[in-house]
N, CA, C and O atoms as a GROMACS GRO file, in nm:
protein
  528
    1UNK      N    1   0.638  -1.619  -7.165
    1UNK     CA    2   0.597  -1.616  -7.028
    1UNK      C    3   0.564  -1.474  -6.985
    1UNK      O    4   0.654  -1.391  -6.995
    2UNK      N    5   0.436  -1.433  -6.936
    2UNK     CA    6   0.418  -1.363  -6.917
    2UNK      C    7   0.443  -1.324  -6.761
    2UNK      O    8   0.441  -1.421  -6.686
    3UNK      N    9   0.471  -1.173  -6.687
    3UNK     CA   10   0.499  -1.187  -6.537
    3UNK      C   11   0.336  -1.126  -6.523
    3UNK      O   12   0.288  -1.043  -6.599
    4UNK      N   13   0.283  -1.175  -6.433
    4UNK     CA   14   0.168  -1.182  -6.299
    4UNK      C   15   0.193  -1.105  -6.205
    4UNK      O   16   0.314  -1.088  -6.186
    5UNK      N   17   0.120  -1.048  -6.134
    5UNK     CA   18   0.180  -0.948  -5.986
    5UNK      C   19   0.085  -1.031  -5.924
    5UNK      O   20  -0.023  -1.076  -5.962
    6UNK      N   21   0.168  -1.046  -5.784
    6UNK     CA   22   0.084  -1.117  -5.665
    6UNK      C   23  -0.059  -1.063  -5.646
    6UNK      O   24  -0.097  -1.009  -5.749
    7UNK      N   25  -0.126  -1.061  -5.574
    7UNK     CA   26  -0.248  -1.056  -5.559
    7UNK      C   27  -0.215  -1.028  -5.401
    7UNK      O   28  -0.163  -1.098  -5.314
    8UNK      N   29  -0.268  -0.895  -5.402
    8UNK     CA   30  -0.227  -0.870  -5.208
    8UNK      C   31  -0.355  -0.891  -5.138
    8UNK      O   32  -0.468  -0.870  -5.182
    9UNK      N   33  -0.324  -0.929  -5.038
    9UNK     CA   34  -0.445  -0.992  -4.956
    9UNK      C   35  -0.514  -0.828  -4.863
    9UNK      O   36  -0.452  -0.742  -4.801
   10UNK      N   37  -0.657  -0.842  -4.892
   10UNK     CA   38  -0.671  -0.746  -4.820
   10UNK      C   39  -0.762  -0.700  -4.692
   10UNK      O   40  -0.846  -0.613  -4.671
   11UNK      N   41  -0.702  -0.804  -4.620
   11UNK     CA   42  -0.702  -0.831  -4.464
   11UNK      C   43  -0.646  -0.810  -4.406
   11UNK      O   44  -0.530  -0.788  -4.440
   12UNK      N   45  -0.686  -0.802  -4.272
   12UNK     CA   46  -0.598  -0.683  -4.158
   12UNK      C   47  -0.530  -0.814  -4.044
   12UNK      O   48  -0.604  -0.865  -3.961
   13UNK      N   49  -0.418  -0.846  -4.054
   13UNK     CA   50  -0.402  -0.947  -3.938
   13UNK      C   51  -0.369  -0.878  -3.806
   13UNK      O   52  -0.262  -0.821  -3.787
   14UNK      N   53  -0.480  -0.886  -3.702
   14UNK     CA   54  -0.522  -0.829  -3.585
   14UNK      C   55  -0.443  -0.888  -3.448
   14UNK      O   56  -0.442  -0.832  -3.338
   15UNK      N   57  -0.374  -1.023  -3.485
   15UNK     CA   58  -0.297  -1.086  -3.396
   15UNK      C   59  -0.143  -1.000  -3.312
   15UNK      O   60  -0.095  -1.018  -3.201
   16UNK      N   61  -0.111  -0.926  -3.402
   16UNK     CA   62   0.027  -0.849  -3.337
   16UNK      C   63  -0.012  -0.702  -3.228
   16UNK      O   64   0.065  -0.637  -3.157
   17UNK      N   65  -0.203  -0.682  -3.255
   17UNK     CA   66  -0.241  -0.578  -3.213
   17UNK      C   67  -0.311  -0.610  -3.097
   17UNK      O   68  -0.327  -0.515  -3.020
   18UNK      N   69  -0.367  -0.739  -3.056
   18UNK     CA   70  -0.432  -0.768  -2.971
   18UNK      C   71  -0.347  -0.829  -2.897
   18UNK      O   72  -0.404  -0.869  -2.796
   19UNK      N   73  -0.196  -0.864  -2.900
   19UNK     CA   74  -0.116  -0.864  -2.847
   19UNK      C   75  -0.060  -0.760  -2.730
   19UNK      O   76  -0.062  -0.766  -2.607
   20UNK      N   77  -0.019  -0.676  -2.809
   20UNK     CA   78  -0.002  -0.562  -2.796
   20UNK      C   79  -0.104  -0.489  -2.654
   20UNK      O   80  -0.055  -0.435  -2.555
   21UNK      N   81  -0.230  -0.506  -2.676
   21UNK     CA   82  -0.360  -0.453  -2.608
   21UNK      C   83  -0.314  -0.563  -2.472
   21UNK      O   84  -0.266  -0.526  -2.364
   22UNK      N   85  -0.336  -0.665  -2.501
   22UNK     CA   86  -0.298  -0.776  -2.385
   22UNK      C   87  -0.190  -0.717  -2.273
   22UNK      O   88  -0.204  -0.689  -2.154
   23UNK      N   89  -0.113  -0.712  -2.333
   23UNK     CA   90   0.036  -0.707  -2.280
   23UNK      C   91   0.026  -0.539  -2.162
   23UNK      O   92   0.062  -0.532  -2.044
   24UNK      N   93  -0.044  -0.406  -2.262
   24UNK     CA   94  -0.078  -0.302  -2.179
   24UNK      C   95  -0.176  -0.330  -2.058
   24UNK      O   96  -0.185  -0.283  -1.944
   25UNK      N   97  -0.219  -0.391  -2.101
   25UNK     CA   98  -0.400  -0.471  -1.993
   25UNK      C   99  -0.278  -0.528  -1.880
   25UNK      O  100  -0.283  -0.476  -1.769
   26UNK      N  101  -0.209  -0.594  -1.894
   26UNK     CA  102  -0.114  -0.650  -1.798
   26UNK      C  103  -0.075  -0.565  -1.707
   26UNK      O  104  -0.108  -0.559  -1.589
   27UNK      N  105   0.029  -0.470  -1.797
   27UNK     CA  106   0.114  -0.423  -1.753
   27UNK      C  107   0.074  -0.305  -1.640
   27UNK      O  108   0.147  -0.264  -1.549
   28UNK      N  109  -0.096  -0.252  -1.682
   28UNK     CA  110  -0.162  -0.188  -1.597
   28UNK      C  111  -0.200  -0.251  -1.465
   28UNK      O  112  -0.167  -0.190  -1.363
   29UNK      N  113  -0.251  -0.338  -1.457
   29UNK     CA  114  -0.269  -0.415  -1.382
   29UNK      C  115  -0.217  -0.423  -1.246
   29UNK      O  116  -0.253  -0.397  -1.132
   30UNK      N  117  -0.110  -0.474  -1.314
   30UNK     CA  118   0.032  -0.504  -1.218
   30UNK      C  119   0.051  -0.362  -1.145
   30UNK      O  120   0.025  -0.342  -1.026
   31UNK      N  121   0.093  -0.284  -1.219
   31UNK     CA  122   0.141  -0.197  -1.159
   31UNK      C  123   0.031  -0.037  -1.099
   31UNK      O  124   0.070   0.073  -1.060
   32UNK      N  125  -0.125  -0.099  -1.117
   32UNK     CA  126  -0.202  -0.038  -1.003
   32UNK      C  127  -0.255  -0.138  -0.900
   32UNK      O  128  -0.358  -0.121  -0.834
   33UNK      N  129  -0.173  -0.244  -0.893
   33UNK     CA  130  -0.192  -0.347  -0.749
   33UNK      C  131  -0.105  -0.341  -0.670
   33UNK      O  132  -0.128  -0.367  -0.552
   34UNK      N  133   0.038  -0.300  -0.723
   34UNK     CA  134   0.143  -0.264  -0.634
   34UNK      C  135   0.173  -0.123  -0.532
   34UNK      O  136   0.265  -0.094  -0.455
   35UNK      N  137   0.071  -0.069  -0.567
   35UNK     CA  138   0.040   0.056  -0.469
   35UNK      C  139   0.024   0.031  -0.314
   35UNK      O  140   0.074   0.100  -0.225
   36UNK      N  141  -0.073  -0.102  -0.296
   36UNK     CA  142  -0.097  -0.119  -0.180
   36UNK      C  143  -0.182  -0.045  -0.092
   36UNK      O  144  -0.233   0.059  -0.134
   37UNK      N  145  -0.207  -0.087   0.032
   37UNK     CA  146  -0.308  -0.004   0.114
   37UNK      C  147  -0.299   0.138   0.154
   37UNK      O  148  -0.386   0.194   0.221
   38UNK      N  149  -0.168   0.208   0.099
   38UNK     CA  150  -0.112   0.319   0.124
   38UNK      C  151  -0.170   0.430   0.040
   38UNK      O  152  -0.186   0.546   0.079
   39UNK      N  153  -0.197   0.385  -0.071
   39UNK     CA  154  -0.291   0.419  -0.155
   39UNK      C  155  -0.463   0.393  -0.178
   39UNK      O  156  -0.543   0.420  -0.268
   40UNK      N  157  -0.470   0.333  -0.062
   40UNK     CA  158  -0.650   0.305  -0.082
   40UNK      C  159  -0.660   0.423   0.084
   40UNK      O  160  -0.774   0.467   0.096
   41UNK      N  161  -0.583   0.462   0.176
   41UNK     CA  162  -0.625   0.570   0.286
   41UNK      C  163  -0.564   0.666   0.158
   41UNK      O  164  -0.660   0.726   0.110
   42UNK      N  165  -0.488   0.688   0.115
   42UNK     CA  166  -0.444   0.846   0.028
   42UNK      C  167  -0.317   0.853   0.183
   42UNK      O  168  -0.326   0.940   0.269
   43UNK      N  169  -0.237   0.772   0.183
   43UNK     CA  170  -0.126   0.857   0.288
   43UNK      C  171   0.013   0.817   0.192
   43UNK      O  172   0.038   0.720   0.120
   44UNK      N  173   0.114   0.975   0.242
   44UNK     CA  174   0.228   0.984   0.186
   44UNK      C  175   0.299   0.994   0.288
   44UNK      O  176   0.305   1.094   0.359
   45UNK      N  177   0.381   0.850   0.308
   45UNK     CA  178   0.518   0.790   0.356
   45UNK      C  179   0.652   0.895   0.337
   45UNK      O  180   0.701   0.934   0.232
   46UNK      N  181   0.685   0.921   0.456
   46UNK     CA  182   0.792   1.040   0.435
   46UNK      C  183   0.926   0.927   0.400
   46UNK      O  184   0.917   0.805   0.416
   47UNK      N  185   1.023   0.985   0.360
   47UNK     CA  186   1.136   0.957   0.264
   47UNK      C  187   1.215   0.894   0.337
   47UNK      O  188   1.214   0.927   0.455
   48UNK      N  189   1.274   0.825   0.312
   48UNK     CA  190   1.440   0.792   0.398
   48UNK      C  191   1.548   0.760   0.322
   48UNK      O  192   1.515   0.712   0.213
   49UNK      N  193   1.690   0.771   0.345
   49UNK     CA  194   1.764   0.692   0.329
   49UNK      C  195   1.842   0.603   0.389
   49UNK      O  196   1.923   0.532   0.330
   50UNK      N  197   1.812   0.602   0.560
   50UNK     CA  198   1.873   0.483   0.614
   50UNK      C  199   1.759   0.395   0.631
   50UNK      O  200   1.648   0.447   0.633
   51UNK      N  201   1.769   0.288   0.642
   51UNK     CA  202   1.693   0.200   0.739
   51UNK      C  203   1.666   0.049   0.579
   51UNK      O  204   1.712   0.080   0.469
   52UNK      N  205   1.616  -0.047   0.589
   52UNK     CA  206   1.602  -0.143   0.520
   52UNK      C  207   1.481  -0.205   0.538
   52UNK      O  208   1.430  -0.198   0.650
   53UNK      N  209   1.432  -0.256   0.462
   53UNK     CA  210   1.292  -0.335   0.438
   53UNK      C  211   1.294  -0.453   0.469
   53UNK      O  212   1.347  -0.528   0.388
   54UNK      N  213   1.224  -0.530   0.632
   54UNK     CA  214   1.178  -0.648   0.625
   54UNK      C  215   1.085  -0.720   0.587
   54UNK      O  216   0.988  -0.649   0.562
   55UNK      N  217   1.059  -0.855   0.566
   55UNK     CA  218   0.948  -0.948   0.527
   55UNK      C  219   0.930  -0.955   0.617
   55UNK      O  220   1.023  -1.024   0.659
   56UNK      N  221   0.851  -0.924   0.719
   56UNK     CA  222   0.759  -0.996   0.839
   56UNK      C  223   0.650  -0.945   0.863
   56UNK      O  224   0.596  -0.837   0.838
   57UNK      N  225   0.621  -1.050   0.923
   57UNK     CA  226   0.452  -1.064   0.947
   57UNK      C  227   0.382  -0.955   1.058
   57UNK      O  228   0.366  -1.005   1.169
   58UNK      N  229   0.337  -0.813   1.044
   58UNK     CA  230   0.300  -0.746   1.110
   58UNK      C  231   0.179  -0.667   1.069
   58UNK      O  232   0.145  -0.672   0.951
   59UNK      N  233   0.098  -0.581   1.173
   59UNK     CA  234  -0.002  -0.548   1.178
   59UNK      C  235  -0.025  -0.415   1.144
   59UNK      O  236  -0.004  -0.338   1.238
   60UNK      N  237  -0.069  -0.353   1.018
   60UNK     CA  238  -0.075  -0.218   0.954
   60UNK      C  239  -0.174  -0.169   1.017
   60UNK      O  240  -0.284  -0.223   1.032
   61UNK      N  241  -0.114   0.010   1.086
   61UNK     CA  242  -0.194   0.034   1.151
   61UNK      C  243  -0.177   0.180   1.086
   61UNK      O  244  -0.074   0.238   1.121
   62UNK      N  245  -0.277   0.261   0.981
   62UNK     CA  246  -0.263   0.370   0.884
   62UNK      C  247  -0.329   0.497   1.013
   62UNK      O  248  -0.396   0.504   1.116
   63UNK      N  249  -0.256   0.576   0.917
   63UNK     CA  250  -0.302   0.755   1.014
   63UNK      C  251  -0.217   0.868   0.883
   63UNK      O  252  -0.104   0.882   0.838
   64UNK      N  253  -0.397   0.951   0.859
   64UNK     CA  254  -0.362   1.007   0.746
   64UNK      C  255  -0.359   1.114   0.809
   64UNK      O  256  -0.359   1.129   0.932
   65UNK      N  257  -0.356   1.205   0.715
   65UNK     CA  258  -0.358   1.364   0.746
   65UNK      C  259  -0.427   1.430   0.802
   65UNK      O  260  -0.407   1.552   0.808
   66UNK      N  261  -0.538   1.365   0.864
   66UNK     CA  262  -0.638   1.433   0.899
   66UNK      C  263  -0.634   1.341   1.066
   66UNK      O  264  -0.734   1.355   1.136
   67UNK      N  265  -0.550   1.277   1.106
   67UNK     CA  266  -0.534   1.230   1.227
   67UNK      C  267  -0.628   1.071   1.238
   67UNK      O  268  -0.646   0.989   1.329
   68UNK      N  269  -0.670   1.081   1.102
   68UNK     CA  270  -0.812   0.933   1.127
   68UNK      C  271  -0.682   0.816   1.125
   68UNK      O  272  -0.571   0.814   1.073
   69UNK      N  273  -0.756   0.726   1.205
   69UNK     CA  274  -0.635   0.617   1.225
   69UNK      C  275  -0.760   0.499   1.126
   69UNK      O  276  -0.881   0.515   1.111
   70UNK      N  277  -0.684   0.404   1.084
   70UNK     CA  278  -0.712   0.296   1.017
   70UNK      C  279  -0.672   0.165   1.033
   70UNK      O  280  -0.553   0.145   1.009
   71UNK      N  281  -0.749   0.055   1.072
   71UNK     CA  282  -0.738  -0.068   1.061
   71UNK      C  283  -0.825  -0.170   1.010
   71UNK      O  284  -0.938  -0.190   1.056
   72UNK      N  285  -0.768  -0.243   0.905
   72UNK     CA  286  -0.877  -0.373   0.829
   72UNK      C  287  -0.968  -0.236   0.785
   72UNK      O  288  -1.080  -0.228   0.834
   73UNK      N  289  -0.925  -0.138   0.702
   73UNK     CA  290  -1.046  -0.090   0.617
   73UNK      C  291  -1.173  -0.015   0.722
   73UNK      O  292  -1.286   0.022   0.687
   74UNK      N  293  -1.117  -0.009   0.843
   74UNK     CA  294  -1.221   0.052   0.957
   74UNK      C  295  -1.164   0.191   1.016
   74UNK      O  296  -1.042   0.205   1.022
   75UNK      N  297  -1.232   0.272   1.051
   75UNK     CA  298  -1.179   0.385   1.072
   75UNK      C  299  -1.206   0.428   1.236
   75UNK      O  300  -1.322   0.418   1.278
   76UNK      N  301  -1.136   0.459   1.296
   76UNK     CA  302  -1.121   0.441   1.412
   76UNK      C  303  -1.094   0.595   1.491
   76UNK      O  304  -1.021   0.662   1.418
   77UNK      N  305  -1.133   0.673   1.621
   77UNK     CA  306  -1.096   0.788   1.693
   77UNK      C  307  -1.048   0.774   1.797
   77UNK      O  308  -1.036   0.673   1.867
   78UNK      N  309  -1.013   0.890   1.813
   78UNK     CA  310  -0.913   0.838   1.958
   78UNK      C  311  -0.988   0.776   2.105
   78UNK      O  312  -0.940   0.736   2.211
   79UNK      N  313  -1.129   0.788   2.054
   79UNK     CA  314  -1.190   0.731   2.189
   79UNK      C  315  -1.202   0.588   2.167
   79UNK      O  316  -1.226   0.522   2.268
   80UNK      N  317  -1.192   0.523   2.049
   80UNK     CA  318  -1.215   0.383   1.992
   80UNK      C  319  -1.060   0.357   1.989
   80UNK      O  320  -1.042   0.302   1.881
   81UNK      N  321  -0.994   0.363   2.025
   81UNK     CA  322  -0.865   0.308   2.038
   81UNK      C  323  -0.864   0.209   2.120
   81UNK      O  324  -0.752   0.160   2.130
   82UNK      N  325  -0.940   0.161   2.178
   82UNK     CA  326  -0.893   0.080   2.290
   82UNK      C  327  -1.011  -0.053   2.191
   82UNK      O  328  -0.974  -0.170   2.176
   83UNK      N  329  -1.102  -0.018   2.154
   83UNK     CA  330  -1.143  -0.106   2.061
   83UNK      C  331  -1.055  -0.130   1.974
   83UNK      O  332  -1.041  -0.253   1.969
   84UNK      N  333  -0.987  -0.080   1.901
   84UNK     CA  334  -0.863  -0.122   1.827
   84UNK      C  335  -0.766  -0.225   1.858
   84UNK      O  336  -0.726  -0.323   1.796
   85UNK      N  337  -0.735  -0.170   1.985
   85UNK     CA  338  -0.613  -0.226   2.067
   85UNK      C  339  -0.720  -0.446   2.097
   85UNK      O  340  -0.669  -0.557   2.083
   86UNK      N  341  -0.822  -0.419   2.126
   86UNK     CA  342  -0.880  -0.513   2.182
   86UNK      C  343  -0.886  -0.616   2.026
   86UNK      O  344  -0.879  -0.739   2.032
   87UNK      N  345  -0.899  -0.541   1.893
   87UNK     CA  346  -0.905  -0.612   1.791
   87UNK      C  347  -0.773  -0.686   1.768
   87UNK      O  348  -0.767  -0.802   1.728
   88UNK      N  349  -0.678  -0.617   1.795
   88UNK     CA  350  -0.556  -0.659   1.727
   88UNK      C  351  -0.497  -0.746   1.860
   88UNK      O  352  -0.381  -0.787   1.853
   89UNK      N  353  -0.572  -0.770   1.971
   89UNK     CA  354  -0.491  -0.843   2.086
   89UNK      C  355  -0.549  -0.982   2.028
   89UNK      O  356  -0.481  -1.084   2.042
   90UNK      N  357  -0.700  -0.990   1.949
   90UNK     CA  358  -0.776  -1.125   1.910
   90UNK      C  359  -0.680  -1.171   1.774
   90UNK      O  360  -0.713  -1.275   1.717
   91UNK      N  361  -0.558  -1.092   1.720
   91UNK     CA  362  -0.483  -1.148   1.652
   91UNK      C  363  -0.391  -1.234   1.665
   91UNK      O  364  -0.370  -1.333   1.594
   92UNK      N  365  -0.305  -1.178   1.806
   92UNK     CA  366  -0.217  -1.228   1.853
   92UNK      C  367  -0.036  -1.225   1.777
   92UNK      O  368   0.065  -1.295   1.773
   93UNK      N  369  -0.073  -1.130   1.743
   93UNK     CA  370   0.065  -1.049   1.681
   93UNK      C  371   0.095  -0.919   1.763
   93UNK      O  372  -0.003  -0.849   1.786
   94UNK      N  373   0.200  -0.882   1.803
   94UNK     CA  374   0.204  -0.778   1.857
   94UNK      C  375   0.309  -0.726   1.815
   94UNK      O  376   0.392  -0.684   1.896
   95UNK      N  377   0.331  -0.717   1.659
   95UNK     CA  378   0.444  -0.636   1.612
   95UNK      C  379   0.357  -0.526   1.527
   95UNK      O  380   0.263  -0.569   1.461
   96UNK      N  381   0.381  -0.412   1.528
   96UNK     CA  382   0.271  -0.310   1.501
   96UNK      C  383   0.408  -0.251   1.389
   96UNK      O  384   0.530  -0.240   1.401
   97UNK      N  385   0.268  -0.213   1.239
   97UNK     CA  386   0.386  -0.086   1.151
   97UNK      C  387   0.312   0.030   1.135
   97UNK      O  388   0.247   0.047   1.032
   98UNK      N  389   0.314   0.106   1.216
   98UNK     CA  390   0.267   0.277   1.164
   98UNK      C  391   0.315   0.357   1.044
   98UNK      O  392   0.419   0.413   1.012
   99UNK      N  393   0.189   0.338   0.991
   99UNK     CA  394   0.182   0.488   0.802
   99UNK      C  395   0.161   0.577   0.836
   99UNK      O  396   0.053   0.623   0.801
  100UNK      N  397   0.234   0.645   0.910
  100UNK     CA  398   0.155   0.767   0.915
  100UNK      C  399   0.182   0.919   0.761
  100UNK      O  400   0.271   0.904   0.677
  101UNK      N  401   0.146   0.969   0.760
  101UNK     CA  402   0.148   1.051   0.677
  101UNK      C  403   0.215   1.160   0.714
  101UNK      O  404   0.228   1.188   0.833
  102UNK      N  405   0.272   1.244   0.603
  102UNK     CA  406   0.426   1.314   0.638
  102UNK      C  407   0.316   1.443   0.724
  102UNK      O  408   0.354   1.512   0.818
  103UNK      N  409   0.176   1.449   0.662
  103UNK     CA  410   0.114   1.590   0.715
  103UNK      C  411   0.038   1.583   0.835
  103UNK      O  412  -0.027   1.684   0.863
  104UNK      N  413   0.032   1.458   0.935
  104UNK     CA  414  -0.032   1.407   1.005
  104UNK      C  415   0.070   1.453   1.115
  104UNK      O  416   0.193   1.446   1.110
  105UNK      N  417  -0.028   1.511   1.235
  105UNK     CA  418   0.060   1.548   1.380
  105UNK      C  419   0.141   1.471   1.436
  105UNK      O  420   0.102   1.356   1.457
  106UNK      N  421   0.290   1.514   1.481
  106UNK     CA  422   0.328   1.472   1.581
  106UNK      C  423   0.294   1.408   1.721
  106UNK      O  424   0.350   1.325   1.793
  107UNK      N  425   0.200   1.468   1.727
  107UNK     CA  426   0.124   1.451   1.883
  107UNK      C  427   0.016   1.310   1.819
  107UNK      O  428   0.058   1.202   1.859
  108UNK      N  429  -0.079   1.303   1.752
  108UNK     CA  430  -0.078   1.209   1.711
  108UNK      C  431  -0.042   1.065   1.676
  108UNK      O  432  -0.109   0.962   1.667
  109UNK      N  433   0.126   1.102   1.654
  109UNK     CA  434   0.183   0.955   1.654
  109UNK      C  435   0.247   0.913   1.754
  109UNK      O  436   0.286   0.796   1.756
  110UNK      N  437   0.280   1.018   1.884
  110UNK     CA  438   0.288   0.980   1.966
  110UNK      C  439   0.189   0.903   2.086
  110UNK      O  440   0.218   0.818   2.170
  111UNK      N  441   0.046   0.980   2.053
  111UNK     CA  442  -0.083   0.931   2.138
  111UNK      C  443  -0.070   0.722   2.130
  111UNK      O  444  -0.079   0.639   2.221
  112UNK      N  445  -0.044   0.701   1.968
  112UNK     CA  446  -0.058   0.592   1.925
  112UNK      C  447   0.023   0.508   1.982
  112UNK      O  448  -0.015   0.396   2.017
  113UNK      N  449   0.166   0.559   2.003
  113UNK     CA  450   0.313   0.478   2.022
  113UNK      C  451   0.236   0.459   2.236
  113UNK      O  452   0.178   0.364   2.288
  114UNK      N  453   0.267   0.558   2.280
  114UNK     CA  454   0.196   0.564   2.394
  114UNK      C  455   0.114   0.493   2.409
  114UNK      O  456   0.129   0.439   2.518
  115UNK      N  457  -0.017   0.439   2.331
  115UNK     CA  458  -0.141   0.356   2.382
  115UNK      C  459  -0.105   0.233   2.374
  115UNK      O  460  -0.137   0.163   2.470
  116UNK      N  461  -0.003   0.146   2.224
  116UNK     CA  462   0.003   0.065   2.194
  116UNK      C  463   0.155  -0.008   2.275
  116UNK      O  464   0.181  -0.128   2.266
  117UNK      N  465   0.252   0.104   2.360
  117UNK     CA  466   0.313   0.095   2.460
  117UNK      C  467   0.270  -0.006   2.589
  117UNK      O  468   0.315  -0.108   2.641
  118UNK      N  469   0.136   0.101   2.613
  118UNK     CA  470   0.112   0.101   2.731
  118UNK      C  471   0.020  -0.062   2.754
  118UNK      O  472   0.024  -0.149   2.840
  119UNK      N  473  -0.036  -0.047   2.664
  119UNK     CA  474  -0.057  -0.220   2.678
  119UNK      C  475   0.025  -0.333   2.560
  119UNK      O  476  -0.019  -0.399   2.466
  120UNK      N  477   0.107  -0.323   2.596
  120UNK     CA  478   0.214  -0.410   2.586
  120UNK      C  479   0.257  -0.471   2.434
  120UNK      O  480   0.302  -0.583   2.409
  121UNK      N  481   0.238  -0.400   2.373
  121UNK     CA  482   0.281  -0.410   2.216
  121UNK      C  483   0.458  -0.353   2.236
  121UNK      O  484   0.480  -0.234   2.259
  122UNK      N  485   0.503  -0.392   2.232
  122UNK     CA  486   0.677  -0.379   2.237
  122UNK      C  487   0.754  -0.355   2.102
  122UNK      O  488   0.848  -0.276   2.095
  123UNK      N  489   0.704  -0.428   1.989
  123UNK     CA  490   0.749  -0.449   1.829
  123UNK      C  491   0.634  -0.316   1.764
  123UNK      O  492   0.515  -0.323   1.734
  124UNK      N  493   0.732  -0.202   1.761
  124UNK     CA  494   0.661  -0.117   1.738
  124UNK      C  495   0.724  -0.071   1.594
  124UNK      O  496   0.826  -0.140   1.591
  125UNK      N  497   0.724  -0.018   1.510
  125UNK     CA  498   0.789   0.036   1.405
  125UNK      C  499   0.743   0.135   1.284
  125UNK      O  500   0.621   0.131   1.271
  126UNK      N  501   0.805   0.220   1.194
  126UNK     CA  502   0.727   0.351   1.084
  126UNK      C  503   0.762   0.253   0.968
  126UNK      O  504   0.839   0.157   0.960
  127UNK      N  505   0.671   0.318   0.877
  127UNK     CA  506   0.706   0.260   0.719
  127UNK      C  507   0.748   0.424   0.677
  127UNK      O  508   0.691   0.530   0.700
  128UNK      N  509   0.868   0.392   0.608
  128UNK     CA  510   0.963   0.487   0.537
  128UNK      C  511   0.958   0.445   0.388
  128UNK      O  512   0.956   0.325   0.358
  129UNK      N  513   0.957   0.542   0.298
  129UNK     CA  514   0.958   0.547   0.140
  129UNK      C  515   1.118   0.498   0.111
  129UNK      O  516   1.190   0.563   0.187
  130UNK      N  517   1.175   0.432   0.052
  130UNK     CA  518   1.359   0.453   0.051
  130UNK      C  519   1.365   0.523  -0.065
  130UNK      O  520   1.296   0.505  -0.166
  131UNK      N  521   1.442   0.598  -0.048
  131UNK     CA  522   1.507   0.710  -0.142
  131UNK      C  523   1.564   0.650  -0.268
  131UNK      O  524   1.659   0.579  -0.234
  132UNK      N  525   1.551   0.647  -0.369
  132UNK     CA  526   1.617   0.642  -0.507
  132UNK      C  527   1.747   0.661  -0.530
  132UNK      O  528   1.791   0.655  -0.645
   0.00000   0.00000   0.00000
């Protein structure tokens, strides 16, 4: 009896690699959709460690660094505020969340709290980063 050596196959099985490719394709995915609208104005949410995160249903109202306010992807000045205010009354939500950005004026987020005060938005509130 003579011994034989196997005969190695010499093909590339591509299945554990296109796996692999899949799974990164995913994993990217996911985690440049979870950024959110905070990332499509470019604003950075100052830090906290008190306060807690609700689920409810409210109306994002962005203000970057440069004082431009944002709603639904529209960009808005302080003389169009009241067009703003008139958009978000055809919603019929009047719980408001301000982004503002850590480099964005004081005076600024007060103009906002003040306008959206003054006609009768009451559910007013900031989005805070929570601390690690």
């Amino acid at each position: 009896m003579s011994y034989q050596p196997k005969k190695k196959s010499s093909t590339l099985n591509l299945a554990p690699m296109i796996d692999i490719v899949f799974l990164l394709l995913i994993f990217f995915l996911v985690s440049s959709t979870l950024q959110g609208e905070e990332a499509l104005y470019n604003i950075t949410v100052p830090d906290s460690s008190i306060g807690k995160t609700k689920n409810v249903e409210m109306v994002n109202i962005f203000l970057d660094q440069n004082n431009k306010i944002y709603y639904n992807q529209k960009e808005y000045s302080r003389q169009d505020i009241d067009n703003l205010i008139t958009d978000l009354n055809a919603e019929k939500n009047n719980k408001i969340k301000i982004y503002a950005d850590k480099e964005s004026n004081f005076e600024a987020v007060v103009f906002l709290i003040e306008k959206f005060k003054n006609k009768n938005f009451q559910n007013i509130s900031f989005a805070l980063r929570e601390e690690n």
